[in-house]
PAVO-242584 format. One record per residue: residue in one letter; y, x, z of N, C-alpha, C, O in turn. Coordinates in steps of 0.02 Angstrom, whole numbers, padded with zeros to 5 digits, always signed. Atoms other than C-alpha are relative to their C-alpha. Layout:
<pts>
aYXZYXZYXZYXZ;...
</pts>
This chain:
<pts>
x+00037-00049-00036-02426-02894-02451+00046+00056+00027+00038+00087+00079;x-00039-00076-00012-02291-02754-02458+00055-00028+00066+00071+00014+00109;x-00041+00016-00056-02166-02879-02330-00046-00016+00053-00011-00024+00103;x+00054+00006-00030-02336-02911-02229+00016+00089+00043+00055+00095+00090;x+00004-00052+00003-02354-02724-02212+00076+00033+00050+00073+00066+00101;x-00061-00042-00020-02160-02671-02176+00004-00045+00054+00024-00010+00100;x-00007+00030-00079-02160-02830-02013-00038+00050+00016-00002+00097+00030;x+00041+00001-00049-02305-02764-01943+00019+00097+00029+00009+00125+00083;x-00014-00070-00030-02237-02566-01963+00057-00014+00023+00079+00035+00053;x-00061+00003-00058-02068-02643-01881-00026-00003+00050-00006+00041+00088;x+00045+00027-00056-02189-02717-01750+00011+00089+00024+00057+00109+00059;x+00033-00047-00049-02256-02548-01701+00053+00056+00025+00046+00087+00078;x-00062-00028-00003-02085-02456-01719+00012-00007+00080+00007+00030+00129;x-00016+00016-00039-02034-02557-01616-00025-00006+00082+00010-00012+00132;x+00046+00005-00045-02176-02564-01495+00006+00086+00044+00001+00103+00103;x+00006-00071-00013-02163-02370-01500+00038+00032+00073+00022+00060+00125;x-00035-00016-00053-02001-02358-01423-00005-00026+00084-00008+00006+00137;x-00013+00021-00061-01992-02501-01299-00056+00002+00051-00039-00008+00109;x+00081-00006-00049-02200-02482-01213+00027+00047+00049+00024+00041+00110;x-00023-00070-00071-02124-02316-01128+00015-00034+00052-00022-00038+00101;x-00038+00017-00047-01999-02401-01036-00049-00052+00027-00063-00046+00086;x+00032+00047-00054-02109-02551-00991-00026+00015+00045-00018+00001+00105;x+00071-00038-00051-02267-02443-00941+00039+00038+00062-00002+00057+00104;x-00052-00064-00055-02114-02327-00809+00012-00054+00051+00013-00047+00112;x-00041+00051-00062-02047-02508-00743-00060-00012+00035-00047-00031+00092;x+00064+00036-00028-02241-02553-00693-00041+00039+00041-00072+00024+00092;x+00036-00055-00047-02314-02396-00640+00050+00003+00062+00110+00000+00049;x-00027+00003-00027-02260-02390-00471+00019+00066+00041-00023+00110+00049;x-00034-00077-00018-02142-02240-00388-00001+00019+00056+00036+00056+00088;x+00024-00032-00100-02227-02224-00217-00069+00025-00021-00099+00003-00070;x+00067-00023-00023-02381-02140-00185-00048-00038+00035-00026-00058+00089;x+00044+00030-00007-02535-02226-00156-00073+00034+00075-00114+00011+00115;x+00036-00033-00042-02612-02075-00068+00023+00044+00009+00056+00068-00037;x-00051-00047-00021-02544-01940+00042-00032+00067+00034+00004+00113+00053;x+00039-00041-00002-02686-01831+00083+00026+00051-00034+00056+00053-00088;x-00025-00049+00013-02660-01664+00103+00060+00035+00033+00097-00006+00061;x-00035-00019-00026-02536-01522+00168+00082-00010-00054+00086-00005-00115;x-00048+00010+00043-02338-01561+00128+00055+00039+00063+00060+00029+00123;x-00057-00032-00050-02197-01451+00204+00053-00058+00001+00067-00101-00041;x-00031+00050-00013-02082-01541+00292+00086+00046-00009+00116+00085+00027;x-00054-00056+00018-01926-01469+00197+00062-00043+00019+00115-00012+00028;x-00066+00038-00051-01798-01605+00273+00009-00042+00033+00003-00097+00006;x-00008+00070-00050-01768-01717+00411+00077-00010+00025+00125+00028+00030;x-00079+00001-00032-01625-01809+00486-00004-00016+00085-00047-00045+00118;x+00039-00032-00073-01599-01757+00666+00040-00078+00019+00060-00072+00077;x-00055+00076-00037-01493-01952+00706+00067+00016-00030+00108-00029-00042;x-00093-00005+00001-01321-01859+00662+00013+00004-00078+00055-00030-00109;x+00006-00034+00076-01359-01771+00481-00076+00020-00027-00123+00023+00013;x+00055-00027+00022-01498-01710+00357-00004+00062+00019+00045+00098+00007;x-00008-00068-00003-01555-01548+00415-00043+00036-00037-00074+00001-00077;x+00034-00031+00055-01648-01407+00322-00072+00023+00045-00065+00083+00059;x+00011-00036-00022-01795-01373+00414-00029+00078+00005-00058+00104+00053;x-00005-00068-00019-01804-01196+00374+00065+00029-00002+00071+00085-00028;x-00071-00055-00017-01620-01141+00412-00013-00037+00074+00027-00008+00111;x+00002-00009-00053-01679-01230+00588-00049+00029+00041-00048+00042+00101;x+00063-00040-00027-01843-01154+00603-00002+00059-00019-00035+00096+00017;x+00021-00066+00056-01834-00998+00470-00053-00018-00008-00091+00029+00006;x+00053+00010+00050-01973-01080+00392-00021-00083+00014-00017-00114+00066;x+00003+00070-00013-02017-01253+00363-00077-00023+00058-00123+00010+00081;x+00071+00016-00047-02149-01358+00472-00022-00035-00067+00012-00045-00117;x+00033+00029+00024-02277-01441+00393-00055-00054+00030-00080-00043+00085;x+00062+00034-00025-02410-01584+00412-00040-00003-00043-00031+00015-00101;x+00056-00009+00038-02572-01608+00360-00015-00093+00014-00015-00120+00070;x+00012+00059-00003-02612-01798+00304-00075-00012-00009-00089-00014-00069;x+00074+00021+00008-02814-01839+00329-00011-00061-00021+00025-00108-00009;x+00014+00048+00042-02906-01950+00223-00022-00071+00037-00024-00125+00009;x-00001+00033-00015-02948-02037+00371+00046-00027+00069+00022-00044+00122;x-00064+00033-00002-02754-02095+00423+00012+00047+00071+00051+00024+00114;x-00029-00055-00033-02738-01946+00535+00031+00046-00031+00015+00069-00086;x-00040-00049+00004-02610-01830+00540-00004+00058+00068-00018+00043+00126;x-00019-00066-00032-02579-01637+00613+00066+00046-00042+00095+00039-00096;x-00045-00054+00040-02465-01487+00590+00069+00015+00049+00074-00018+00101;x-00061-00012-00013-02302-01428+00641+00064-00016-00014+00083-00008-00072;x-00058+00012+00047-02127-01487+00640+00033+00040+00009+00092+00024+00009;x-00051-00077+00011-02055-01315+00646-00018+00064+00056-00030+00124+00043;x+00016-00036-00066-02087-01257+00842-00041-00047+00013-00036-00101-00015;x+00063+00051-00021-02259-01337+00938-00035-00041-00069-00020-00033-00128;x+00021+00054+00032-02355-01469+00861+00012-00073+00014+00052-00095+00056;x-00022+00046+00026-02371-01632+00797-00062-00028-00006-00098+00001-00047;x+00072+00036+00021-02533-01749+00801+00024-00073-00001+00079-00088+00022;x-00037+00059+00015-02519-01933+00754-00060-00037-00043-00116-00017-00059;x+00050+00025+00068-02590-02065+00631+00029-00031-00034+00082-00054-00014;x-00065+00069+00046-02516-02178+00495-00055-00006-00064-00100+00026-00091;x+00025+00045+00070-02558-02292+00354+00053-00031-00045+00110-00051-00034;x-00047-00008+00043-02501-02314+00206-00029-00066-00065-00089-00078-00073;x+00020+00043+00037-02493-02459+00063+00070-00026-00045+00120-00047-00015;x-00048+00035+00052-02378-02518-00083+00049+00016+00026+00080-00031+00051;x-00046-00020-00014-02250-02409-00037+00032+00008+00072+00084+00038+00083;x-00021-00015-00060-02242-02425+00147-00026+00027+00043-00088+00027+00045;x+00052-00046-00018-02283-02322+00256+00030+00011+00083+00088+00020+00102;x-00010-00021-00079-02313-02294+00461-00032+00043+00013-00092+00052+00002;x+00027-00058-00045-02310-02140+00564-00005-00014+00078+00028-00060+00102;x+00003+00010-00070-02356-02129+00746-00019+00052+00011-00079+00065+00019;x+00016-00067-00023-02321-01948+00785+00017+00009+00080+00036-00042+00110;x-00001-00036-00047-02308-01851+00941+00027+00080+00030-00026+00103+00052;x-00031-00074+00004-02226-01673+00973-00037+00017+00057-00039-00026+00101;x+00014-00019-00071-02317-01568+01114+00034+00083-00011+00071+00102-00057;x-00033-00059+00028-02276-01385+01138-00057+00034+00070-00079-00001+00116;x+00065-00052-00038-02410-01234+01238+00033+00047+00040+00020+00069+00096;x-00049-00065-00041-02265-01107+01266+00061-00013-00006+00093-00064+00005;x-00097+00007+00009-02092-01078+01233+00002+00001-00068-00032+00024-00113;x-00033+00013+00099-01986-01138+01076+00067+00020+00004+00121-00010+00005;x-00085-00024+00004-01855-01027+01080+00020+00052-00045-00018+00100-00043;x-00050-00008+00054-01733-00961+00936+00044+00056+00015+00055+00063+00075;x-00056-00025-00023-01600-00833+00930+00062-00026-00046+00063-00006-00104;x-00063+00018+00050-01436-00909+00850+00051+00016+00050+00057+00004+00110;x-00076-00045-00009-01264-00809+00854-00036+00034+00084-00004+00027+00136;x-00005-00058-00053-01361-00683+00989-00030-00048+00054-00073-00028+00094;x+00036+00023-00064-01397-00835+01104-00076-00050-00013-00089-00086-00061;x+00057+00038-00011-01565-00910+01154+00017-00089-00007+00053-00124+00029;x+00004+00081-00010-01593-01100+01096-00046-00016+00007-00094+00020-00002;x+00080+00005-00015-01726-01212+01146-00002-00061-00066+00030-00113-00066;x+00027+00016+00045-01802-01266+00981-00042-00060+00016-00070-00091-00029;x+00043+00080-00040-01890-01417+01079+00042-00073-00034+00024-00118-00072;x-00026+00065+00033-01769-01540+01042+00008+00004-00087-00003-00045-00122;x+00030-00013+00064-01776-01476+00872-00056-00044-00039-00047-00086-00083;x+00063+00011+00020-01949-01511+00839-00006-00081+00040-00061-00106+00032;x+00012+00046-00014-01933-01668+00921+00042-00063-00050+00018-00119-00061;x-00056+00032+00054-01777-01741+00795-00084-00011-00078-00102-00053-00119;x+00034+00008+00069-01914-01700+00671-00040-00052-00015-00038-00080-00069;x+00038+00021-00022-02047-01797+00743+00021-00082-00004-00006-00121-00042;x-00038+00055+00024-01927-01953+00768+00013-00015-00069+00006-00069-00096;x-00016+00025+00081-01875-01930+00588-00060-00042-00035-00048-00095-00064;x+00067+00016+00024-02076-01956+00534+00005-00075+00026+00013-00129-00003;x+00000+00093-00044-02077-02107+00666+00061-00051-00044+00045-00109-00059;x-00004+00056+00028-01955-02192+00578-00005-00029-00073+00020-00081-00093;x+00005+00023+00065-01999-02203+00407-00045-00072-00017-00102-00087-00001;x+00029+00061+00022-02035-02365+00338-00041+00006-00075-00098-00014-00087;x+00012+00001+00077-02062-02341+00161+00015+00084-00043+00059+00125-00032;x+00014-00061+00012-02122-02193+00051+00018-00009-00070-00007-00060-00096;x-00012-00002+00053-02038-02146-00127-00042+00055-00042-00043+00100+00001;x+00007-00069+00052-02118-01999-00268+00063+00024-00029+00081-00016-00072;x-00057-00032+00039-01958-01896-00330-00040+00059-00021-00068+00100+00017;x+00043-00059+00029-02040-01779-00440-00069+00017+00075-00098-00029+00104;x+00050+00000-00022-02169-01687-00330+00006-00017+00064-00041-00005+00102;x-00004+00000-00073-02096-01740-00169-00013-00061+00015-00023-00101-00030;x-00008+00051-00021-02103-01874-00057+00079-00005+00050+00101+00029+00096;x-00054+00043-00055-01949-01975+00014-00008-00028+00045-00030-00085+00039;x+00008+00088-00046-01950-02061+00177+00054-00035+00013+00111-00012+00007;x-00065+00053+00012-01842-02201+00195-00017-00037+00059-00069-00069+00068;x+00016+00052-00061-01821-02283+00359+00029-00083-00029+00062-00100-00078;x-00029+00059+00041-01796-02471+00356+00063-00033-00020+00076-00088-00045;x-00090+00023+00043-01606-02476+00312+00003+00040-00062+00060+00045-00086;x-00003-00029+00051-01642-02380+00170+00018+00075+00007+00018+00104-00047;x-00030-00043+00008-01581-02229+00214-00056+00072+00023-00100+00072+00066;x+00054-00040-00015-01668-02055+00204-00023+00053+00050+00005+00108+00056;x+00002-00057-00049-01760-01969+00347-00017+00054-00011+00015+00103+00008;x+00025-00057+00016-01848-01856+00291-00040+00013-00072-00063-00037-00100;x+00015-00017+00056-01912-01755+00131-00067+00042-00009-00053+00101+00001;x+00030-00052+00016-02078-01670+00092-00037+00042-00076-00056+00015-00128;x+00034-00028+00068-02150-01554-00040-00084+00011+00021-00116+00022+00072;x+00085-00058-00011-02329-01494-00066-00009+00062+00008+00030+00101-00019;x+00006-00045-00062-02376-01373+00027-00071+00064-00034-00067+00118-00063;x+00053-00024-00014-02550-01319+00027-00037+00023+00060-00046-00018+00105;x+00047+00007-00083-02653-01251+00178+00039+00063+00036+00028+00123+00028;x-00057-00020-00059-02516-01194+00310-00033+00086+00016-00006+00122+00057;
</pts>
């Protein structure tokens, strides 16, 4: 009874440690649902990752609707669009428009923040596939590599 007893508390020992790791490899590390406002705290403009608030002084954001619409800003103008999302992959089909002027002062001179907000917009367009890193999301176009980054936000 007493070697009965000490398998079955190796068993659970054992069970203790290794269940973690199984239950981490199975739960899966994309997001399922994306509803909701997420600042769009990095994109890559084609050349490099940029920050977008050291190119906006404040980040843009979108707003993901429950029904596969998107709005919001990618820094200067807007951004309307739609995408769907499933087992980690994920399509945007944004748009940049703009009402007035998108213009900046860096080192004293006027820039036009248009192409700006348009790098951003591309970045969204090409994401293939969506990661969770802590509270953020990764996008990952389809060579793997990352376009863009957002956090949660809340209501812009």
């Amino acid at each position: 009874m007493l070697r009965r007893l000490t398998a079955i508390l190796a068993i659970l020992a054992a069970l203790a440690t290794t269940l973690p790791s199984v239950i981490a490899q199975v739960a899966p590390p994309y997001p399922t649902r994306l509803e909701g406002v997420w600042n769009i705290v990095s994109y890559h403009d084609g050349a490099a990752i940029m920050s977008s608030a050291d190119v906006f002084g404040k980040p843009g954001w979108v707003i993901f609707r429950d029904d596969g619409h998107l709005d919001g800003t990618p820094g200067c103008g807007s951004l309307v669009g739609d995408y769907s999302i499933g087992d980690g992959a994920i399509t945007i089909r944004a748009g940049t428009f703009l009402t007035g002027s998108c213009f900046a002062l860096r080192d004293g001179k006027p820039v036009d923040l248009l192409n700006d907000s348009t790098h951003v917009t591309d970045a969204l367009n090409r994401a293939n596939t969506v990661n969770a890193k802590g509270d953020e999301l990764v996008l990952h176009a389809a060579d793997g590599a990352v376009v863009a980054t957002l956090a949660p936000h809340g209501e812009p």
